[in-house]
C-alpha angles and dihedrals in degrees: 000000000000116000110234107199082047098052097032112106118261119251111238109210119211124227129287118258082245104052089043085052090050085042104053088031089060091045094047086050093043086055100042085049096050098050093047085055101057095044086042090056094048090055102052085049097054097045090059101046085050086052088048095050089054090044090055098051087044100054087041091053087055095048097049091048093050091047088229115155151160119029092356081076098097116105133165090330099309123128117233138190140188122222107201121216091262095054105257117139125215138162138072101299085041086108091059089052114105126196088251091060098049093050091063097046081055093056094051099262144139113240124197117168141130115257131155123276112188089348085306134128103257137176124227138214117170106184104197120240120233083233084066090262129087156182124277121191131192137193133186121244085214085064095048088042090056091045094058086046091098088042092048091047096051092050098047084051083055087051102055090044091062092038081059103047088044091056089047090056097048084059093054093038091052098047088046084048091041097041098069085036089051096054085042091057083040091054084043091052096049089041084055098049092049113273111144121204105020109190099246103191123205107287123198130257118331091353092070086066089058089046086050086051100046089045089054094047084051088055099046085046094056098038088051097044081051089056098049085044093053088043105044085051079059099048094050092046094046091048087050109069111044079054094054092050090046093048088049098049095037076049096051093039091054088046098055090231095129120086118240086240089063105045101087087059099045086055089052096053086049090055088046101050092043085054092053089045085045093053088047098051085040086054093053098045094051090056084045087056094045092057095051113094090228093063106142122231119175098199108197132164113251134146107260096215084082091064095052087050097051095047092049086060101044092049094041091090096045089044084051094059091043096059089227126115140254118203125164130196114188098122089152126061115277092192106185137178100216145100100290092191088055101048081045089063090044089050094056094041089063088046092057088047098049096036093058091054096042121104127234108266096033140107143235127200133205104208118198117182128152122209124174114314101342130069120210123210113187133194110190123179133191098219127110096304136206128293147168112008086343092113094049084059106027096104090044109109114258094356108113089033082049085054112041090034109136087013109064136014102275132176129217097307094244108079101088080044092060092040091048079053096048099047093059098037079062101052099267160091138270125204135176116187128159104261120235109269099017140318128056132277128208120201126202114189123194135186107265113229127173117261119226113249124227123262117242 
């Protein structure tokens, strides 16, 4: 058997924030260095060519001045050489005189070039004589380079001084940048595993938006694991007791303790109670259905007048039993782009809701206008309403049955839920909101769109 910890492939973990901050912070400084190093070069050797040019002409203007020639030209390690009034060139550095430069000592002017001295880079000065020659003096730029060495290698040492200090001071930077960061991943992780409320001090600059952010998730998270604690309580309470009326009465029916006269109604009482546990497990599965990505919407264009219709015919029987009224109001056209099986279901859903508040001898009424761009369908009781913070919670699972539980008739606690889902899955809004003289109305509100007429 194949181990698999020994043929899984290995993790490779990525660097630290510290040690990217050192890293980028030591490349940022090489460059910068380098850089400095080779300007820095240039211009030291340019400086001292520059010093050596001036030194030449210099040391040429005194020559010419004191008249001295021939082998008495060597000074401080420079090369010298005379150009006669006739032209002729001799002296050490005669080698390095062209024609050119002869030409302008002999025309009374400076000279200051670049030329060769022993096959070596050199630089020139020809300072012109008041007889029509001159004095030309060279001087190597491998001289002058070795001359700079001690310079250059002060100023490289200087460099990789500050190379250094700078990547000193990426590391502290970087530990001062990664340390609020750190307790920031160490508060995530316990948030993760489970911790609620993780003290999350104050934190400086751009990290603090992170700690508000991780503070509000805590919160959410909190919040969130309140409600599913509060609603599974619900759930299980809710489950429990169809299920415990079924198992009496399944009990009592294996026992022959119910009379046969009774037997008709106790079957009754357990259809009644696995409808209601039905309802309840239907009613979970269809939330489950409207938080899964593949949930299906036709969308088609219809008048939604039809729907209200509809729905006015299937609940006529049940309001009739109720002794509660149906009354519906859409007399222009409500044209809509949407699901119509779906805002069917949402449609109903309101109904059952309102149907089970409403006292007998009401009414309640199914309200259908269109106004531009948008379509209204209202479902509006008669029964105790909402009030206070009611509407804020009205669409949260469970809220308003955990609330009214024991006061009122309530369902299962996840119908206006479903509806809230199905709504904006379809495009919409939901409202809740008390009605004017008592009850409560619930407003779904829909894109309008033109419906295609028929041809004729």
């Amino acid at each position: 058997m194949t181990d698999r910890a020994a043929t899984a492939p290995a993790v490779r973990r990525r660097p630290s924030l510290t040690w990217q901050i050192v890293l980028v912070t030591f490349a940022v400084s090489l460059v910068a260095v380098l850089v400095t190093a080779l300007v820095s070069v240039q211009v030291v050797q340019r400086v001292e060519e520059d010093q050596a040019r001036q030194q030449l002409k210099t040391q040429a203007a005194a020559l010419v001045a004191s008249g001295r020639t021939g082998g008495r030209l060597a000074v401080l390690g420079d090369r010298f050489a005379v150009v006669g009034p006739d032209g002729s060139v001799a002296g050490p550095a005669s080698a390095s005189v062209s024609r050119e430069v002869v030409r302008e000592l002999r025309a009374g002017r400076t000279v200051s070039t670049t030329t060769t001295l022993g096959g070596k880079e050199a630089v020139l000065v020809a300072i012109p004589g008041a007889d029509g020659g001159g004095i030309v003096g060279v001087r190597r730029v491998a001289d002058i380079a070795a001359g700079n060495a001690q310079l250059l290698r002060g100023i490289l040492l200087a460099l990789a001084i500050g190379l250094v200090v700078a990547t000193l001071a990426g590391l502290l930077l970087a530990r001062l940048i990664a340390r609020p960061l750190r307790g920031m991943a160490d508060r995530a992780r316990a948030i993760a595993a489970g911790r609620r409320g993780v003290p999350i001090p104050p934190q400086p600059g751009e990290v603090e938006d992170i700690a508000r952010a991780l503070r509000t998730l805590d919160e959410a998270l909190s919040t969130s694991e309140e409600r599913q604690r509060e609603f599974l309580l619900s759930v299980s309470h809710e489950i429990r007791t169809p299920l415990t009326a079924i198992r009496g009465y399944a009990e009592a029916l294996a026992d022959g303790v119910v009379p046969s006269s009774e037997v008709a109604a106790a079957g009754r009482t357990l259809t009644a109670e696995s409808d209601r546990l039905r309802r309840f497990l239907d009613d979970l599965l269809e939330l489950a259905r409207l938080e899964a990505d593949d949930f299906a919407i036709v969308p088609q264009s219809f008048d939604a007048r039809d729907t209200v219709q509809a729905v006015a015919e299937a609940w006529a029987g049940a309001f009739a039993r109720a002794g509660v009224v149906l009354r519906t109001a859409a007399e222009t056209p409500l044209p809509v782009h949407t699901d119509e099986m779906r805002l069917r279901q949402v449609v109903d859903g309101l109904i059952e809701n309102a149907l089970r508040v409403a006292p007998m001898g009401t009414e309640i009424v199914v309200r259908g206008t269109a106004s531009p761009g948008r379509v209204d369908l209202e479902v509006r009781d008669s029964g105790p309403g909402l009030s206070g913070t009611d509407p804020e919670v009205a669409f949260d699972r469970g809220a308003l049955h955990e609330r009214y539980r024991g006061a009122r008739p309530v369902g299962t606690g996840l119908g206006l839920s479903i509806a809230h889902r199905l709504v904006g899955r379809l495009g919409g809004t939901i409202t809740a909101a008390p009605a004017d003289g008592g009850g409560a109305v619930f407003r779904v509100s829909l894109p309008s769109s033109d419906i295609p007429r028929a041809e004729p």
